[in-house]
Structure formats: C-alpha cells, structure tokens
N, C-alpha and C positions, 0 to 999 in steps of 0.2 A: 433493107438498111445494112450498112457498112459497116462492122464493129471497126475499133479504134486499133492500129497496129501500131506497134513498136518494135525498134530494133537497134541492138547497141553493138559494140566493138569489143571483141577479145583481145586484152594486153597482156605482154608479160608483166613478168612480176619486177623485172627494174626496169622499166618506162618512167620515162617522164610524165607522171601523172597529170599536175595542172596543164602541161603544154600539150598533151594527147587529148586531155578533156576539151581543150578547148577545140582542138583539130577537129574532133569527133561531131562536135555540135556543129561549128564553122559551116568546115567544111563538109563534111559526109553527112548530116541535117541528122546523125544518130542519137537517141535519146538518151544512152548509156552506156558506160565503158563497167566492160566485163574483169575483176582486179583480182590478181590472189588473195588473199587475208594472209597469208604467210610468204616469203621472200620464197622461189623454191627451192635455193639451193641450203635453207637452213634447214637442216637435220635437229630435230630436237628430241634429247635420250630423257625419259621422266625422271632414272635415276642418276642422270648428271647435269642439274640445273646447269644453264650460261645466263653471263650477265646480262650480255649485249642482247638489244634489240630482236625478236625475230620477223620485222615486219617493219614496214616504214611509219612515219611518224603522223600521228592524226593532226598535225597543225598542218600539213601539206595542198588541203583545201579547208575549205570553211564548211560548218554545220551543214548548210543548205546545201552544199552539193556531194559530201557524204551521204543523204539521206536519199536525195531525188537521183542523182546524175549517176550514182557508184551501185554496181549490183559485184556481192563479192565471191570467190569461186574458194571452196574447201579442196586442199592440198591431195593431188590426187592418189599419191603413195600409202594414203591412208587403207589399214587392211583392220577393221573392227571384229571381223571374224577370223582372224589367222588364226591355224594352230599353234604359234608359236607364243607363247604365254607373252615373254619377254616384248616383243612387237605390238602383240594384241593390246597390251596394259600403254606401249608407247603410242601407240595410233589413239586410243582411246583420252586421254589426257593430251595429246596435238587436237582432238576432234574437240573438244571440250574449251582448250585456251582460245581457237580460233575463231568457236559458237560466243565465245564471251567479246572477244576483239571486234565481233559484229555487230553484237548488243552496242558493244561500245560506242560507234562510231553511228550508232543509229541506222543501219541501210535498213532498205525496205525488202531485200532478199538478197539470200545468198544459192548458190548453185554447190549442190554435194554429190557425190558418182555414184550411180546407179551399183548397189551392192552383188558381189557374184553370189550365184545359187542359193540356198533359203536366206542366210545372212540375217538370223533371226538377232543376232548383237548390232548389225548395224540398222538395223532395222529398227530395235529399242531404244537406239540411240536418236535417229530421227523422230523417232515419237516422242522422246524427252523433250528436243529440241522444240518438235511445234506445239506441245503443252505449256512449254515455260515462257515461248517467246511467241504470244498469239496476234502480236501487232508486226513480227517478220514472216513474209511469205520464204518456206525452202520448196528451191527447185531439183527435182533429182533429174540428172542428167541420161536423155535413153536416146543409144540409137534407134531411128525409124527402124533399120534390118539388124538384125544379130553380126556384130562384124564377125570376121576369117578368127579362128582359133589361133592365138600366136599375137596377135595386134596385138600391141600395147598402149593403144588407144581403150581399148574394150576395160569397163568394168563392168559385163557382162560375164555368168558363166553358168546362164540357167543347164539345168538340169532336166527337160520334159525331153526324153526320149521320143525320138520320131517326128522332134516337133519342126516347123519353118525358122528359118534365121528370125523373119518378123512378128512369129507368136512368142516364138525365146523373149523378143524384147519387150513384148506386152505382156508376157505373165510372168518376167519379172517386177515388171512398174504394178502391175498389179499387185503381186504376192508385198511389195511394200506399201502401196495404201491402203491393204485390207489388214496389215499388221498396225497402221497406223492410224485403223478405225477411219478412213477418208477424213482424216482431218481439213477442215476449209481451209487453210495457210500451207498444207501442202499440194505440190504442182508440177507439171513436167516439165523441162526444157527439150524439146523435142527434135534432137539431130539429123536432119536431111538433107541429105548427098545431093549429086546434079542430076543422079537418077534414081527414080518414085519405081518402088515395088509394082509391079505386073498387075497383080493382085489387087482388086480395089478393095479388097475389104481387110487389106491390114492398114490401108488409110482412110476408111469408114470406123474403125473399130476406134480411132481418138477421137 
C-alpha cells in the first residue's frame, strides 16, 4: 500500500499570493504553497514598536485556503539562543507574534529552523508552541546531510565531535524532539539534495 504524498511550492514573501496559489494548484497539481508569516525584509526591534503591518493582510484569501492550501514558514534570522541579550529577547517576541499570526489565520502547519547546537531556548520555545497549539502541526526544517560550515542556509551547528555531516543532522532533530517530549504535532520537513547520502543508514535512520 501507497501512503498519500504531498508536495507544495516555496514562495517568497512578496509573491502574489492568490495568483501563485492558483498557479501552484493549476498548473503544478501542488497541494500547498510554502508562505513567510512575516514579510522578510521587516526587521522588527521589541523595544521600538512600528505601526505598519509586518506581514500581508489576512483578507488576501479566504478561510478555506489559509487553513488547507497555506503552510507558513517562521522568519529565518531568528536566533532564540544568541548570546546577545538584546537579539535574544528580539528573536523571541518576533517567534511569539509570528506563532500567534498563525494561530490566526488558522494554518495547519508552520515550518521553523532547525535550532544550532543544544538550543535548549529554542527548543522551549517549540515546546510551548506544540503545547499551546495542539490542533497546528510544527515542522522543523533538517538537512538530510550536515551542510559546509560557512552556508547561510544551515541552521545547523551541532556540536558531536567526530560526528558525520548526516548524524550532525539527526541528532540535532533528535536533541529537539526529545526536549520536546516527541510531541504528536511535532515533525520534520526533511531537506534533500539531487544527491542521497552513500550511506544507507542515514536514510534508514528517518
């Protein structure tokens, strides 16, 4: 037996939402378009509110396809464990309006970046999330391989000395759902390249 696949489209964050949605369905038979929750070039400082918008407006589609058709993506700049106090307190209040902006609009998941090294902050923060909101599935975003040091794609930056690029990215995904007690509503979005590790047991281990 077949399980059921699905597969949707990454957009930026100023696309034409309903004319992309429709594209995606149309034409590319996608089931969902992947959305920022925040615009990305909005910078937001906690201790100098703005007035304007940080994110497009929920009348842009209708109920039904906020909920089914929109899976939405948490702002990647976010660092919940930086040392820098000032960041830390501002990533954690952008992680908090964004988790509420999703509530909002009713999606059925959102996609958050796989946190660097223990990241036991941001780690507590997804546990708040899949406690408070048990009818949203969150997906933490993991490469299948540990990408190159230096990528600023990577929100990886385990720590297991000696280890493979692709145990790096498993026992980081691990070290968060065992901080997050395997909560049911939490889940990986699983990142793979055109080429599959060597190795078949770092793609037997998901």
């Amino acid at each position: 037996m077949v399980g059921r696949v699905e597969y949707g489209v990454d957009t930026p964050g100023e696309a034409d939402l309903p004319a992309l949605l429709e594209r995606a369905k149309g034409q590319w038979h996608a089931n969902f378009c992947m959305v920022p929750l925040a615009h990305p070039r909005y910078w937001r400082d906690h201790r100098k509110p703005r007035q304007e918008q940080f994110t497009r407006s929920d009348l842009v589609l209708n109920s039904e396809a906020w909920s089914v058709h929109v899976i939405g993506k948490m702002s990647p700049w976010l660092q919940l464990d930086s040392p820098d106090e000032t960041f830390r307190r501002q990533s954690e209040a952008a992680f908090k309006q964004e988790l509420a902006w999703a509530s909002h609009l009713s999606l059925s998941a959102i996609v958050v970046p796989l946190p660097a090294g223990k990241a036991v902050n941001h780690a507590h923060s997804i546990n708040q999330a899949v406690s408070a909101l048990p009818h949203m599935h969150i997906w933490v975003r993991v490469p299948l391989a540990h990408p190159a040091r230096g990528d600023d794609s990577s929100m990886v930056q385990a720590d297991d000395e000696g280890a493979t690029s692709g145990h790096m990215a498993w026992a980081s995904w691990n070290r968060v759902r065992s901080l997050c007690e395997h909560a049911p509503n939490l889940g990986v979005a699983l990142l793979m390249g055109a080429d599959l590790p060597d190795d078949p047991r770092q793609l037997e281990r998901w």
